[in-house]
mmCIF file as gemmi writes it, N, C-alpha and C atoms, coordinates in Angstrom:
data_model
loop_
_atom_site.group_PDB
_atom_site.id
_atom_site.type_symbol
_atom_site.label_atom_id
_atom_site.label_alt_id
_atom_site.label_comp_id
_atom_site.label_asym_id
_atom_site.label_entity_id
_atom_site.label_seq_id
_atom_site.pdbx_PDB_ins_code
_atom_site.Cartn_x
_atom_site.Cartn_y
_atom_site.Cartn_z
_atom_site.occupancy
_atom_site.B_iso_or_equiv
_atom_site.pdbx_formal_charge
_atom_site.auth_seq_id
_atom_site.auth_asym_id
_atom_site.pdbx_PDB_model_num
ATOM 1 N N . UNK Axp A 1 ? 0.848 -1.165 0 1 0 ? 1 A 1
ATOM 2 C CA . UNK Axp A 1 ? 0 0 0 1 0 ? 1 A 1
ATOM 3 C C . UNK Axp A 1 ? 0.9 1.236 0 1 0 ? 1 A 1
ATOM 4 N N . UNK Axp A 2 ? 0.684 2.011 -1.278 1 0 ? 2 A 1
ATOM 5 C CA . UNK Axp A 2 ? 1.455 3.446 -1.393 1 0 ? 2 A 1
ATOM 6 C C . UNK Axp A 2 ? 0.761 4.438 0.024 1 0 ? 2 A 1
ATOM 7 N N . UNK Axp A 3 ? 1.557 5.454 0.45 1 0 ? 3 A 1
ATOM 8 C CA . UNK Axp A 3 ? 1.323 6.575 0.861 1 0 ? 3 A 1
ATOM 9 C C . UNK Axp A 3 ? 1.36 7.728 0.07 1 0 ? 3 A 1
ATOM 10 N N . UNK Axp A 4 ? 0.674 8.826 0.759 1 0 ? 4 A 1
ATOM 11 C CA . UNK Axp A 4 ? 1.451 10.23 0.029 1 0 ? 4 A 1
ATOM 12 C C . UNK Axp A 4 ? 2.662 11.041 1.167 1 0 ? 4 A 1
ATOM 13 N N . UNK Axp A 5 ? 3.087 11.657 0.671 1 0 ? 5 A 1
ATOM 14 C CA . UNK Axp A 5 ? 4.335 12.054 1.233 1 0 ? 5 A 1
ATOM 15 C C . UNK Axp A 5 ? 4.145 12.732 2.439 1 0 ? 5 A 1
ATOM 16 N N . UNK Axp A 6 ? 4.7 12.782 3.318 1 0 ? 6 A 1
ATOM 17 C CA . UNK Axp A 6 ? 4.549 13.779 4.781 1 0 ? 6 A 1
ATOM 18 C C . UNK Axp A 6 ? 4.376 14.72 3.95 1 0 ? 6 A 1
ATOM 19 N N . UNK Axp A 7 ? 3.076 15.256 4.109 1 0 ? 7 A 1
ATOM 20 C CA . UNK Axp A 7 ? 3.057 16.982 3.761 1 0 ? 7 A 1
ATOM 21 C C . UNK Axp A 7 ? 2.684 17.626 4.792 1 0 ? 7 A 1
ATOM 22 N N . UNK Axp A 8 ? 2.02 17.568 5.723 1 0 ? 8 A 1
ATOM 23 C CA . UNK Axp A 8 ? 1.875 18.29 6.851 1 0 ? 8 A 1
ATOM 24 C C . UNK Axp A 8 ? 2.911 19.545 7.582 1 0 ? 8 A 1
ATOM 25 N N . UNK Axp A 9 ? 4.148 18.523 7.392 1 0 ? 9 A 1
ATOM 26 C CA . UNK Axp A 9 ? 5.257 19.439 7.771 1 0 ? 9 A 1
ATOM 27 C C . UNK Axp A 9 ? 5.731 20.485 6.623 1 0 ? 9 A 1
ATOM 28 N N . UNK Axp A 10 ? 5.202 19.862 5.539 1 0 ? 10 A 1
ATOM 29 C CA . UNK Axp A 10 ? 6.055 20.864 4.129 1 0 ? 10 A 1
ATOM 30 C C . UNK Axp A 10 ? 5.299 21.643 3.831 1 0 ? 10 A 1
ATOM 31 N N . UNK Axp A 11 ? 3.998 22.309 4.09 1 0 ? 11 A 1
ATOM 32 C CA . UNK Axp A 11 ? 2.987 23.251 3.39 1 0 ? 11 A 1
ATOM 33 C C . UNK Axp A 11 ? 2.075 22.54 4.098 1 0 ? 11 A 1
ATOM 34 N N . UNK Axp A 12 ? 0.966 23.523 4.222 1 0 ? 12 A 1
ATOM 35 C CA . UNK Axp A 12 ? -0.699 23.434 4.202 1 0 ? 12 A 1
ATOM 36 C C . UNK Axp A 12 ? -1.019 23.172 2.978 1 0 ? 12 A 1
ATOM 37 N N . UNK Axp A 13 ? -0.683 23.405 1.479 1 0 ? 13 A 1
ATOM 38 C CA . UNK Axp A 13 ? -1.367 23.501 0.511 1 0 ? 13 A 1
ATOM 39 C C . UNK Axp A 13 ? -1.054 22.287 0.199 1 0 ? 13 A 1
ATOM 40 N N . UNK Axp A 14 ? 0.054 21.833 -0.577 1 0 ? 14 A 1
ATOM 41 C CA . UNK Axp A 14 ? 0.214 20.201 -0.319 1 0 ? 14 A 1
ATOM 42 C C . UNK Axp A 14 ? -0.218 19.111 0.647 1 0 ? 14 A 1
ATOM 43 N N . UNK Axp A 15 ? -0.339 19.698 1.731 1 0 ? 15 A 1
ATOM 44 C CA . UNK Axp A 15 ? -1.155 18.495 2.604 1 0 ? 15 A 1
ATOM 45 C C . UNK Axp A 15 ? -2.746 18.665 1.67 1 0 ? 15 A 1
ATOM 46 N N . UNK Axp A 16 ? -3.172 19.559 1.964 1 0 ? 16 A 1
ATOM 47 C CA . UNK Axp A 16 ? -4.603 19.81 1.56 1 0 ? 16 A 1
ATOM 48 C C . UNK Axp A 16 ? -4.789 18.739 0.354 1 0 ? 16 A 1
ATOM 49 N N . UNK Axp A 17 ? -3.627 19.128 -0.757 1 0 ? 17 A 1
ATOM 50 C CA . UNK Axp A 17 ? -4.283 18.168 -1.573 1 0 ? 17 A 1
ATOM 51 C C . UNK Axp A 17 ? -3.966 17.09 -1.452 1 0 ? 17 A 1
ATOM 52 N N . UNK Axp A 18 ? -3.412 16.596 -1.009 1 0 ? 18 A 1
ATOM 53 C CA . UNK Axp A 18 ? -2.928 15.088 -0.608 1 0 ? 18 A 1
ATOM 54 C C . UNK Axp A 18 ? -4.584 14.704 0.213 1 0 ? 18 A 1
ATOM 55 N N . UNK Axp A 19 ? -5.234 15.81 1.192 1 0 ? 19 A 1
ATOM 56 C CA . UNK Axp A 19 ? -6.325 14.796 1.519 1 0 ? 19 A 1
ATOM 57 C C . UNK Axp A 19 ? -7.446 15.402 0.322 1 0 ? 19 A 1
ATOM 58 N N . UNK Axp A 20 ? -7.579 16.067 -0.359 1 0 ? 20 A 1
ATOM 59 C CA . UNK Axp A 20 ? -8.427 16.16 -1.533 1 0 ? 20 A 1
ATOM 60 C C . UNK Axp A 20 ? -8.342 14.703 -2.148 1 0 ? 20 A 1
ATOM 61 N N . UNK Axp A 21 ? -7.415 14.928 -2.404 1 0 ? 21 A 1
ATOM 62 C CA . UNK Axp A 21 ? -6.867 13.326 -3.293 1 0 ? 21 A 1
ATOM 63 C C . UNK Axp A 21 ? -7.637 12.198 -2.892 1 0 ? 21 A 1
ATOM 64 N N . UNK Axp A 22 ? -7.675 11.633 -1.635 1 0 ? 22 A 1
ATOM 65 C CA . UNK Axp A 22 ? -8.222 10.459 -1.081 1 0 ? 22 A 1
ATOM 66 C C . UNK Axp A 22 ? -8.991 10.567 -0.846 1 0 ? 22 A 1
ATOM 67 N N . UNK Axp A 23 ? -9.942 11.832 -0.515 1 0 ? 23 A 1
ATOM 68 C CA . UNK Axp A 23 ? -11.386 12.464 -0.326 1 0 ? 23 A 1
ATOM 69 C C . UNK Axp A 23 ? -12.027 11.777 -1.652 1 0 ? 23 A 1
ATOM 70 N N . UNK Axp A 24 ? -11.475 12.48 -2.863 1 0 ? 24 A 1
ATOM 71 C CA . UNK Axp A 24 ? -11.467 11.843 -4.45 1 0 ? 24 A 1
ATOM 72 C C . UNK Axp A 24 ? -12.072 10.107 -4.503 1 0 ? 24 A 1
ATOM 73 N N . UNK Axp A 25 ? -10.676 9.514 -3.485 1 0 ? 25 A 1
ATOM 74 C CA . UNK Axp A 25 ? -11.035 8.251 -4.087 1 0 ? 25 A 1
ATOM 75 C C . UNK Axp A 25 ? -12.065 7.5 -3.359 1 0 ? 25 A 1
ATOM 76 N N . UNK Axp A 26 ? -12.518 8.17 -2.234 1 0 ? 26 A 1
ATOM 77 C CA . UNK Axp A 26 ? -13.397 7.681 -1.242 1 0 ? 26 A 1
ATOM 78 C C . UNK Axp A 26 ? -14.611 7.768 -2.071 1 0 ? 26 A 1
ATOM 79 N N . UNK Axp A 27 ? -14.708 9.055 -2.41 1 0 ? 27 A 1
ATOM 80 C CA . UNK Axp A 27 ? -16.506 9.636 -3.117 1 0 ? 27 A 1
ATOM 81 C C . UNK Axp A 27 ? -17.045 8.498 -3.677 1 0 ? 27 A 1
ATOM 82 N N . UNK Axp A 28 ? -16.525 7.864 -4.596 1 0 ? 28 A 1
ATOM 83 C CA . UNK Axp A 28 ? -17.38 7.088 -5.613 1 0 ? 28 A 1
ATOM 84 C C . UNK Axp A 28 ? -18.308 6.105 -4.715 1 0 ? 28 A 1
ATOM 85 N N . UNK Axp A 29 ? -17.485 5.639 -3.97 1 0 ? 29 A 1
ATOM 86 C CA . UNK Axp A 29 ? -18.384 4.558 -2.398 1 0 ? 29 A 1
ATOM 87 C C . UNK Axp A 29 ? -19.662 5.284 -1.854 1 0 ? 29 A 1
ATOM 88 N N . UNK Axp A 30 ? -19.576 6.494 -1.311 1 0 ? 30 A 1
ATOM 89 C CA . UNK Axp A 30 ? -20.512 7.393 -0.978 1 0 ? 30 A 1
ATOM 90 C C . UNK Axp A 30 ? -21.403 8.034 -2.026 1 0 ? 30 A 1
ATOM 91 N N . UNK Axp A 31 ? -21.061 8.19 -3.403 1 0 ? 31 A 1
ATOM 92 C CA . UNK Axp A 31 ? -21.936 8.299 -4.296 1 0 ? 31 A 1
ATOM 93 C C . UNK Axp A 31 ? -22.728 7.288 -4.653 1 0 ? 31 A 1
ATOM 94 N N . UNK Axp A 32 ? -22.18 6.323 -4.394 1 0 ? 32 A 1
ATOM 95 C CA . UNK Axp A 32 ? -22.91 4.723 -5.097 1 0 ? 32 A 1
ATOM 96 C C . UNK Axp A 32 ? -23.984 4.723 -4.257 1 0 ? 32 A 1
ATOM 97 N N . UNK Axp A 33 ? -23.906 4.914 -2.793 1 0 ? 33 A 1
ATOM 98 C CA . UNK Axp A 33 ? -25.145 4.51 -2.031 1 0 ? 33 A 1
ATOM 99 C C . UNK Axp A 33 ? -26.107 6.502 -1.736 1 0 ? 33 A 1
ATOM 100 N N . UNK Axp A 34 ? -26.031 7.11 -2.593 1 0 ? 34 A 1
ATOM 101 C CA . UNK Axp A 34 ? -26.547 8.447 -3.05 1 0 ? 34 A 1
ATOM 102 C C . UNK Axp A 34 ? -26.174 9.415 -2.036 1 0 ? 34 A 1
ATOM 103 N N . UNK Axp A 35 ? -24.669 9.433 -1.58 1 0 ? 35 A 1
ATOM 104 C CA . UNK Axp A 35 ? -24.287 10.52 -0.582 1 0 ? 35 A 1
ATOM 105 C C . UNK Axp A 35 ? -23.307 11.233 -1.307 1 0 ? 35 A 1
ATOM 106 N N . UNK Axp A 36 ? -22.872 12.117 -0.766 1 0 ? 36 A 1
ATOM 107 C CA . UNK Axp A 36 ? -21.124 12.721 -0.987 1 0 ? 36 A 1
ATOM 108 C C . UNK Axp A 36 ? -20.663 13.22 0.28 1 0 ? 36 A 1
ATOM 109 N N . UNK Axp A 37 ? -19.306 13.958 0.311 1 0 ? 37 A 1
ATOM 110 C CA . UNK Axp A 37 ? -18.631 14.977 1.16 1 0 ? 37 A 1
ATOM 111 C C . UNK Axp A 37 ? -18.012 15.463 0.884 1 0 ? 37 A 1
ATOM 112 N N . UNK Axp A 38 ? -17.882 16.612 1.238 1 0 ? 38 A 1
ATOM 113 C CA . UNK Axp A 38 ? -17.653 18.067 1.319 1 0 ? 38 A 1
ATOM 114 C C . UNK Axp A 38 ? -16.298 17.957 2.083 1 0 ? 38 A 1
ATOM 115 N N . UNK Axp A 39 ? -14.87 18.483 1.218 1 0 ? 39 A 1
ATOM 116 C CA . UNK Axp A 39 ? -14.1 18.74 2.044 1 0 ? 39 A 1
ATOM 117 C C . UNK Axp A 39 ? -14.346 20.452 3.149 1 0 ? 39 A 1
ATOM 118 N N . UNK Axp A 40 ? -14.748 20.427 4.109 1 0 ? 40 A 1
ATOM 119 C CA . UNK Axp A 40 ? -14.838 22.309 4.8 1 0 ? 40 A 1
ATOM 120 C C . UNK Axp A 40 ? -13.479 23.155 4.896 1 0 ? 40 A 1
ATOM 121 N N . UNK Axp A 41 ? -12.404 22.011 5.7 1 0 ? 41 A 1
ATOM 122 C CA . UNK Axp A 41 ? -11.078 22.804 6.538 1 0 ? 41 A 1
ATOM 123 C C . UNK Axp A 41 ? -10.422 21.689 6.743 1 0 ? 41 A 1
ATOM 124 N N . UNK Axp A 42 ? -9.344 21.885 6.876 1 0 ? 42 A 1
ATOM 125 C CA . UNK Axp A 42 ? -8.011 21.482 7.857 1 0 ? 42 A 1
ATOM 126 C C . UNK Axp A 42 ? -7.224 22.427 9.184 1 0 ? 42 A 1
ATOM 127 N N . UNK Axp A 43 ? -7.335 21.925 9.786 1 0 ? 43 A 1
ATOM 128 C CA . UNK Axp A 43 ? -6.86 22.635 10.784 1 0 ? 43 A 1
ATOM 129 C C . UNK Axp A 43 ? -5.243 22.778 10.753 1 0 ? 43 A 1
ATOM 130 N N . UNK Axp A 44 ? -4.415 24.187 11.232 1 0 ? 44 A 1
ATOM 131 C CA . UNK Axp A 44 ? -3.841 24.685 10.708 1 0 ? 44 A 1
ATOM 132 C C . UNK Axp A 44 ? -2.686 23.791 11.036 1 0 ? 44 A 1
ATOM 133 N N . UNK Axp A 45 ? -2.583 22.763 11.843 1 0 ? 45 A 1
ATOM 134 C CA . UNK Axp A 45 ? -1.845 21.878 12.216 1 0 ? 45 A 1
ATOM 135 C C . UNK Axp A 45 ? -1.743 20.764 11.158 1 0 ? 45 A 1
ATOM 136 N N . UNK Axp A 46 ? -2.838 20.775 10.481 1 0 ? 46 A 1
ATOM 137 C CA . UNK Axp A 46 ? -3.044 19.415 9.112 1 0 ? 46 A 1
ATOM 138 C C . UNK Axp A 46 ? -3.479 18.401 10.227 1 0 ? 46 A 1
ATOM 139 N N . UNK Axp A 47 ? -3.995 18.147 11.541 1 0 ? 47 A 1
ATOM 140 C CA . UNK Axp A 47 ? -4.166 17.169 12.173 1 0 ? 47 A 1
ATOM 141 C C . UNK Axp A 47 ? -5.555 16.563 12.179 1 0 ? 47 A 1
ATOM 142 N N . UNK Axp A 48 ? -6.203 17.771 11.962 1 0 ? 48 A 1
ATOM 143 C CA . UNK Axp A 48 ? -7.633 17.76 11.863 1 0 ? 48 A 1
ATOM 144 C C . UNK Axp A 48 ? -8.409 17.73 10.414 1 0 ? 48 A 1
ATOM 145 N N . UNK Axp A 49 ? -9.328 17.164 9.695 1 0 ? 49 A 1
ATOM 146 C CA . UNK Axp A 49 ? -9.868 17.564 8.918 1 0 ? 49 A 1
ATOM 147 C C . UNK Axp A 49 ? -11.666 17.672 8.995 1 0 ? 49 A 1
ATOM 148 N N . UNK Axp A 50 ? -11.896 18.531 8.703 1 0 ? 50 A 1
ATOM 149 C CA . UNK Axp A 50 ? -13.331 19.124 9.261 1 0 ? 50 A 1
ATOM 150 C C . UNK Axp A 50 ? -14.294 18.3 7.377 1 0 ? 50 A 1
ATOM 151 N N . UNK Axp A 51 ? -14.946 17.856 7.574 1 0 ? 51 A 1
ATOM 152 C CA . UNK Axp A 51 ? -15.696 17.247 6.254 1 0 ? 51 A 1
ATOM 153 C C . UNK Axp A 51 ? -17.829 17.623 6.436 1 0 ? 51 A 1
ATOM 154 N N . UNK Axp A 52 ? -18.366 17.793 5.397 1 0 ? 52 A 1
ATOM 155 C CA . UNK Axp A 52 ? -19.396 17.648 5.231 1 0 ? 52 A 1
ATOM 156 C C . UNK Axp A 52 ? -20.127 16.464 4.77 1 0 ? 52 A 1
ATOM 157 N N . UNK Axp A 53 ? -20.756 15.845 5.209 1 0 ? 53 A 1
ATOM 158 C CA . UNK Axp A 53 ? -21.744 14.806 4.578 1 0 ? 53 A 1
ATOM 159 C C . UNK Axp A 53 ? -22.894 15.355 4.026 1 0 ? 53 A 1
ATOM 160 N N . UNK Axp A 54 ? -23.133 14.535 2.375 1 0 ? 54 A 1
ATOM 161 C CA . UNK Axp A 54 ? -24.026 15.2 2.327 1 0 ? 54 A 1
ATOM 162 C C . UNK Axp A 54 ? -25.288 14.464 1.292 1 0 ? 54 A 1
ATOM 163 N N . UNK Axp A 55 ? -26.354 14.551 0.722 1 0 ? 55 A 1
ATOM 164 C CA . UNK Axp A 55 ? -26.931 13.895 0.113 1 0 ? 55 A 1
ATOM 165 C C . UNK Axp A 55 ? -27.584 12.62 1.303 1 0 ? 55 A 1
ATOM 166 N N . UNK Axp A 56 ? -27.695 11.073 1.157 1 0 ? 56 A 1
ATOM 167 C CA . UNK Axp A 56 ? -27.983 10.916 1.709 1 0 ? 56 A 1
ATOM 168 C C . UNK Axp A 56 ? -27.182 10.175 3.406 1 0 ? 56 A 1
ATOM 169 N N . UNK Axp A 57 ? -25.936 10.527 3.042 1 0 ? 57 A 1
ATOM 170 C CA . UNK Axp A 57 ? -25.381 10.423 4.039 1 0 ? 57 A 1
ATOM 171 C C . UNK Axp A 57 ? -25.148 11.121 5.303 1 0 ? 57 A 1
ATOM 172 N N . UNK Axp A 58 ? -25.417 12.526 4.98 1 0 ? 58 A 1
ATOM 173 C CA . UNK Axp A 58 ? -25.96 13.277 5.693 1 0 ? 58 A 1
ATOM 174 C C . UNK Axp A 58 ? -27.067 13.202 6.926 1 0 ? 58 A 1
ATOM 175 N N . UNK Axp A 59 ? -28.182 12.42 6.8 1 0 ? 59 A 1
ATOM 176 C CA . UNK Axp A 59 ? -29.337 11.717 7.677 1 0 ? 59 A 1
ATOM 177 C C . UNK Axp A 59 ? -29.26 10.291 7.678 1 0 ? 59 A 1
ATOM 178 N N . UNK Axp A 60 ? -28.159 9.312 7.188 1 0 ? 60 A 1
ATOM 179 C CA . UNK Axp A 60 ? -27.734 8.068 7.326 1 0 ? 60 A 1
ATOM 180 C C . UNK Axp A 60 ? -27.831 7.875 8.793 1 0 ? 60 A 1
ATOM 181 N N . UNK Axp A 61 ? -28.344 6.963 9.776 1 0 ? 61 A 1
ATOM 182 C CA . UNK Axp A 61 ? -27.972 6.569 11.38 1 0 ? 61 A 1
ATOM 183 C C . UNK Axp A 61 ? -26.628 5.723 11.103 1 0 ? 61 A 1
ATOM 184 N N . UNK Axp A 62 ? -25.909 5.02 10.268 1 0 ? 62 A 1
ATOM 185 C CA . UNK Axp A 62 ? -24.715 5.084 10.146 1 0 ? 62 A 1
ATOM 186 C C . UNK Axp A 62 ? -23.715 5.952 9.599 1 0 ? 62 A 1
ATOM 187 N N . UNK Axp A 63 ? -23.597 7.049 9.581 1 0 ? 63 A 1
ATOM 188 C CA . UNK Axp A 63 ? -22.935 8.027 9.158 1 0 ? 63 A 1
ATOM 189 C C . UNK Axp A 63 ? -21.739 8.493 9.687 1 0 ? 63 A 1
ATOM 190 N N . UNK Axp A 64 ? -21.936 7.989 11.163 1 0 ? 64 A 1
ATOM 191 C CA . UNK Axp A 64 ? -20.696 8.072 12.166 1 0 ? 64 A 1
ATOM 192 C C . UNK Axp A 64 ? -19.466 7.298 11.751 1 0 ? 64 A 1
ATOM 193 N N . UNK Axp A 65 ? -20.342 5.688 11.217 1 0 ? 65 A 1
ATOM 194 C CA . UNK Axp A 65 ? -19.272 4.76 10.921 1 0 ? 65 A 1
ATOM 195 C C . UNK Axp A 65 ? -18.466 5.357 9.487 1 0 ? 65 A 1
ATOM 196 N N . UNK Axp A 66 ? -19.073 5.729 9.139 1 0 ? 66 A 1
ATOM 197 C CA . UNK Axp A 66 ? -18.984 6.27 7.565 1 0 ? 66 A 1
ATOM 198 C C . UNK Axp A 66 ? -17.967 7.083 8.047 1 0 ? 66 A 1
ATOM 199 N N . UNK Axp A 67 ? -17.807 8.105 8.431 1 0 ? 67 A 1
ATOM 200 C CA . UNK Axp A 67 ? -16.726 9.078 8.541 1 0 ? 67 A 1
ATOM 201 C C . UNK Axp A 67 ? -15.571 8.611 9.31 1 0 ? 67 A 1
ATOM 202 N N . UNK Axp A 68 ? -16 7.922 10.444 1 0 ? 68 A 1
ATOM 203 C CA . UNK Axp A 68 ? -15.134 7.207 11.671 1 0 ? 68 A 1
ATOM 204 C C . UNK Axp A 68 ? -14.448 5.863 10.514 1 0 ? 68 A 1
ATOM 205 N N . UNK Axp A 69 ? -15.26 4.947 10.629 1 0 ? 69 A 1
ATOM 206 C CA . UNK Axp A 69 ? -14.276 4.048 10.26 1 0 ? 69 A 1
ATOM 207 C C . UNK Axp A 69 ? -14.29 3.835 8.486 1 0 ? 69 A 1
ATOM 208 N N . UNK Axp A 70 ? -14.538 4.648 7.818 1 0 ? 70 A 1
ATOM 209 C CA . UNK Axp A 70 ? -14.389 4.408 6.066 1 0 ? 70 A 1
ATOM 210 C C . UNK Axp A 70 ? -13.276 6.087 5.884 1 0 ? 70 A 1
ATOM 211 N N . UNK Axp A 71 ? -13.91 7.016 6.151 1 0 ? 71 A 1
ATOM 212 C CA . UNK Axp A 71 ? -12.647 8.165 5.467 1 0 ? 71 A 1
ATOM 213 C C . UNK Axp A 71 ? -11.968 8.709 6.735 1 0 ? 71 A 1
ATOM 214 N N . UNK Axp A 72 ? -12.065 8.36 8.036 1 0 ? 72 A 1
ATOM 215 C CA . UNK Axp A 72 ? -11.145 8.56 8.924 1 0 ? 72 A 1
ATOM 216 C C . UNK Axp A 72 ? -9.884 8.221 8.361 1 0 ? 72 A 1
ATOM 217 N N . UNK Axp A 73 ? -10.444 7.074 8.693 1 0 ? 73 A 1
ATOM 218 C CA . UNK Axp A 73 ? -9.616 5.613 8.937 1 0 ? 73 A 1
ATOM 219 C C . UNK Axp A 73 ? -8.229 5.68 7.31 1 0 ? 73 A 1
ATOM 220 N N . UNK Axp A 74 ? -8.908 5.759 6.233 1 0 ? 74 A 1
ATOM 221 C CA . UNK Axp A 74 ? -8.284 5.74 5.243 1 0 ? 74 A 1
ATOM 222 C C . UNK Axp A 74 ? -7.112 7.391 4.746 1 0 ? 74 A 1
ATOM 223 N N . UNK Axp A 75 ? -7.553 8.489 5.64 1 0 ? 75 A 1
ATOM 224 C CA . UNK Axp A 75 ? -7.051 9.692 5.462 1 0 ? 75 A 1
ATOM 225 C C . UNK Axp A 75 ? -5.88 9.368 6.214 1 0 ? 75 A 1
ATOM 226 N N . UNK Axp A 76 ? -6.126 9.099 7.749 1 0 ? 76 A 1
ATOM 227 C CA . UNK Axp A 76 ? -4.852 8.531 8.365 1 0 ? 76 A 1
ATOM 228 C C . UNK Axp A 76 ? -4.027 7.406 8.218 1 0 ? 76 A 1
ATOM 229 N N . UNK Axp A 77 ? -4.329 6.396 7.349 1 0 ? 77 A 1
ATOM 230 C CA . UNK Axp A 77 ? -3.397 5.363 6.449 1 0 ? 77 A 1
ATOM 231 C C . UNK Axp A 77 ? -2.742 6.109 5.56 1 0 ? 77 A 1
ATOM 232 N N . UNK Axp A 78 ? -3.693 6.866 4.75 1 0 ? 78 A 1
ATOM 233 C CA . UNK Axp A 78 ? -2.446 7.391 3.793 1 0 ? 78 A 1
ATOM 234 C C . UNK Axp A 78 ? -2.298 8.464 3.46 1 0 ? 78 A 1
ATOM 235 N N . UNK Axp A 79 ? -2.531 9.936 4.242 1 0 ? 79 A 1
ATOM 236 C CA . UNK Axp A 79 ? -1.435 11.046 4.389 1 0 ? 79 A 1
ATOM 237 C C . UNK Axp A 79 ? -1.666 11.335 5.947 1 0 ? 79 A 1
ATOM 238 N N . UNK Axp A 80 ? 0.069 11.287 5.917 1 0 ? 80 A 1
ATOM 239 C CA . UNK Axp A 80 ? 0.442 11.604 7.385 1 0 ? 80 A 1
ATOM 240 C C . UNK Axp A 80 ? 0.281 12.434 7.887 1 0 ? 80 A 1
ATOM 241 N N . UNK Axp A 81 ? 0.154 12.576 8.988 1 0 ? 81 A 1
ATOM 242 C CA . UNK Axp A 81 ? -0.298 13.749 10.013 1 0 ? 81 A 1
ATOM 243 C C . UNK Axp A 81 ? -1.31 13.638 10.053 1 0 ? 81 A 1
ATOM 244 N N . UNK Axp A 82 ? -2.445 13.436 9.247 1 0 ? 82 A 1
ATOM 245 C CA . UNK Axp A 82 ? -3.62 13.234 9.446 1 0 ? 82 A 1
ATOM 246 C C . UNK Axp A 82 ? -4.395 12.569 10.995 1 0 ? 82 A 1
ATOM 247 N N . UNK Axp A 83 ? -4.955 13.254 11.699 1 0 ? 83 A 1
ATOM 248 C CA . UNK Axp A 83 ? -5.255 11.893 13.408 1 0 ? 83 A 1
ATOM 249 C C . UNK Axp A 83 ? -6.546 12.164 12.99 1 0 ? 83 A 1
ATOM 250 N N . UNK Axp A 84 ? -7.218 12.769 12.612 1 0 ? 84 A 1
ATOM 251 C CA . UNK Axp A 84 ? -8.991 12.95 12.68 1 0 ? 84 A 1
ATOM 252 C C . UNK Axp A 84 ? -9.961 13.614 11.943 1 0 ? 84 A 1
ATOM 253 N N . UNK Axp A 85 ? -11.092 12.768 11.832 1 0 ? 85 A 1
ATOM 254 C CA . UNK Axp A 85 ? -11.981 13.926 10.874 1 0 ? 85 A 1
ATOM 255 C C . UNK Axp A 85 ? -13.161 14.06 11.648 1 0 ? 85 A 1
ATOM 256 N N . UNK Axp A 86 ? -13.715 15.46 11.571 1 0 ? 86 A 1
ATOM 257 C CA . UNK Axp A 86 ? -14.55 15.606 12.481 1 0 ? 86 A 1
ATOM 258 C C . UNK Axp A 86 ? -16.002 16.101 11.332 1 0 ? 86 A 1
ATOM 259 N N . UNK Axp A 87 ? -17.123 15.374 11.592 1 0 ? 87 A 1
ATOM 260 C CA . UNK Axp A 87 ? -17.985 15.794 10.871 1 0 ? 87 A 1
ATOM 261 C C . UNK Axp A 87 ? -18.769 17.701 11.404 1 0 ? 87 A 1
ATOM 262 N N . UNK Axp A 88 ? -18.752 18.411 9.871 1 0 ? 88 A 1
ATOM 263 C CA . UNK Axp A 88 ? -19.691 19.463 10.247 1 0 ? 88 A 1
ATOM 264 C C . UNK Axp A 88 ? -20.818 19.835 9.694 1 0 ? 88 A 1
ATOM 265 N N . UNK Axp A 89 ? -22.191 20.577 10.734 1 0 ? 89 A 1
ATOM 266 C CA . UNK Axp A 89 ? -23.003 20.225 10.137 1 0 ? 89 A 1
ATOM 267 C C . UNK Axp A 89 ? -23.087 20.882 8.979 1 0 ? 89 A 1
C-alpha cells in the first residue's frame, strides 16, 4: 500500500491536496449509495480535517461509521499527520 508524502510538515497547501486526493477516491463509495462529502477545513496543524456529509449520508444513522471508520480511517493510512476527521453540520 502506497502513501502520500509527509506533507503536513512541508505546506498546508500540499497536505490539503494530498487529503483532496483520497477524499477523491473515497466519493465514488458514498456516491454509489446516493451521498457525498464536502471537504470544509483542515486545521492549521493538518491534524484535523473538518468534512461535510451530504446527500444521503448526511441523515444516514450510520454516518458516524462512515466518517469514523471508512474516510477517517483511510485519510490517516495514507497522508500523514492526518489523526482525525470531524464531521460538520
Amino acid at each position: 500500500m502506497s502513501t502520500v508524502p509527509d506533507t503536513a510538515a512541508k505546506g498546508g497547501d500540499a497536505h490539503r491536496r494530498a487529503i483532496e486526493d483520497m477524499i477523491g477516491k473515497v466519493r465514488p463509495f458514498l456516491v454509489q449509495d446516493g451521498g457525498d462529502c464536502e471537504l470544509v477545513d483542515v486545521s492549521e496543524d493538518g491534524k484535523v480535517v473538518y468534512l461535510r456529509l451530504k446527500g444521503a449520508c448526511a441523515f444516514c444513522p450510520s454516518a458516524i461509521y462512515t466518517l469514523k471508520l471508512g474516510i477517517e480511517q483511510t485519510l490517516r493510512e495514507q497522508v500523514p499527520g492526518v489523526e482525525r476527521v470531524e464531521a460538520v453540520p
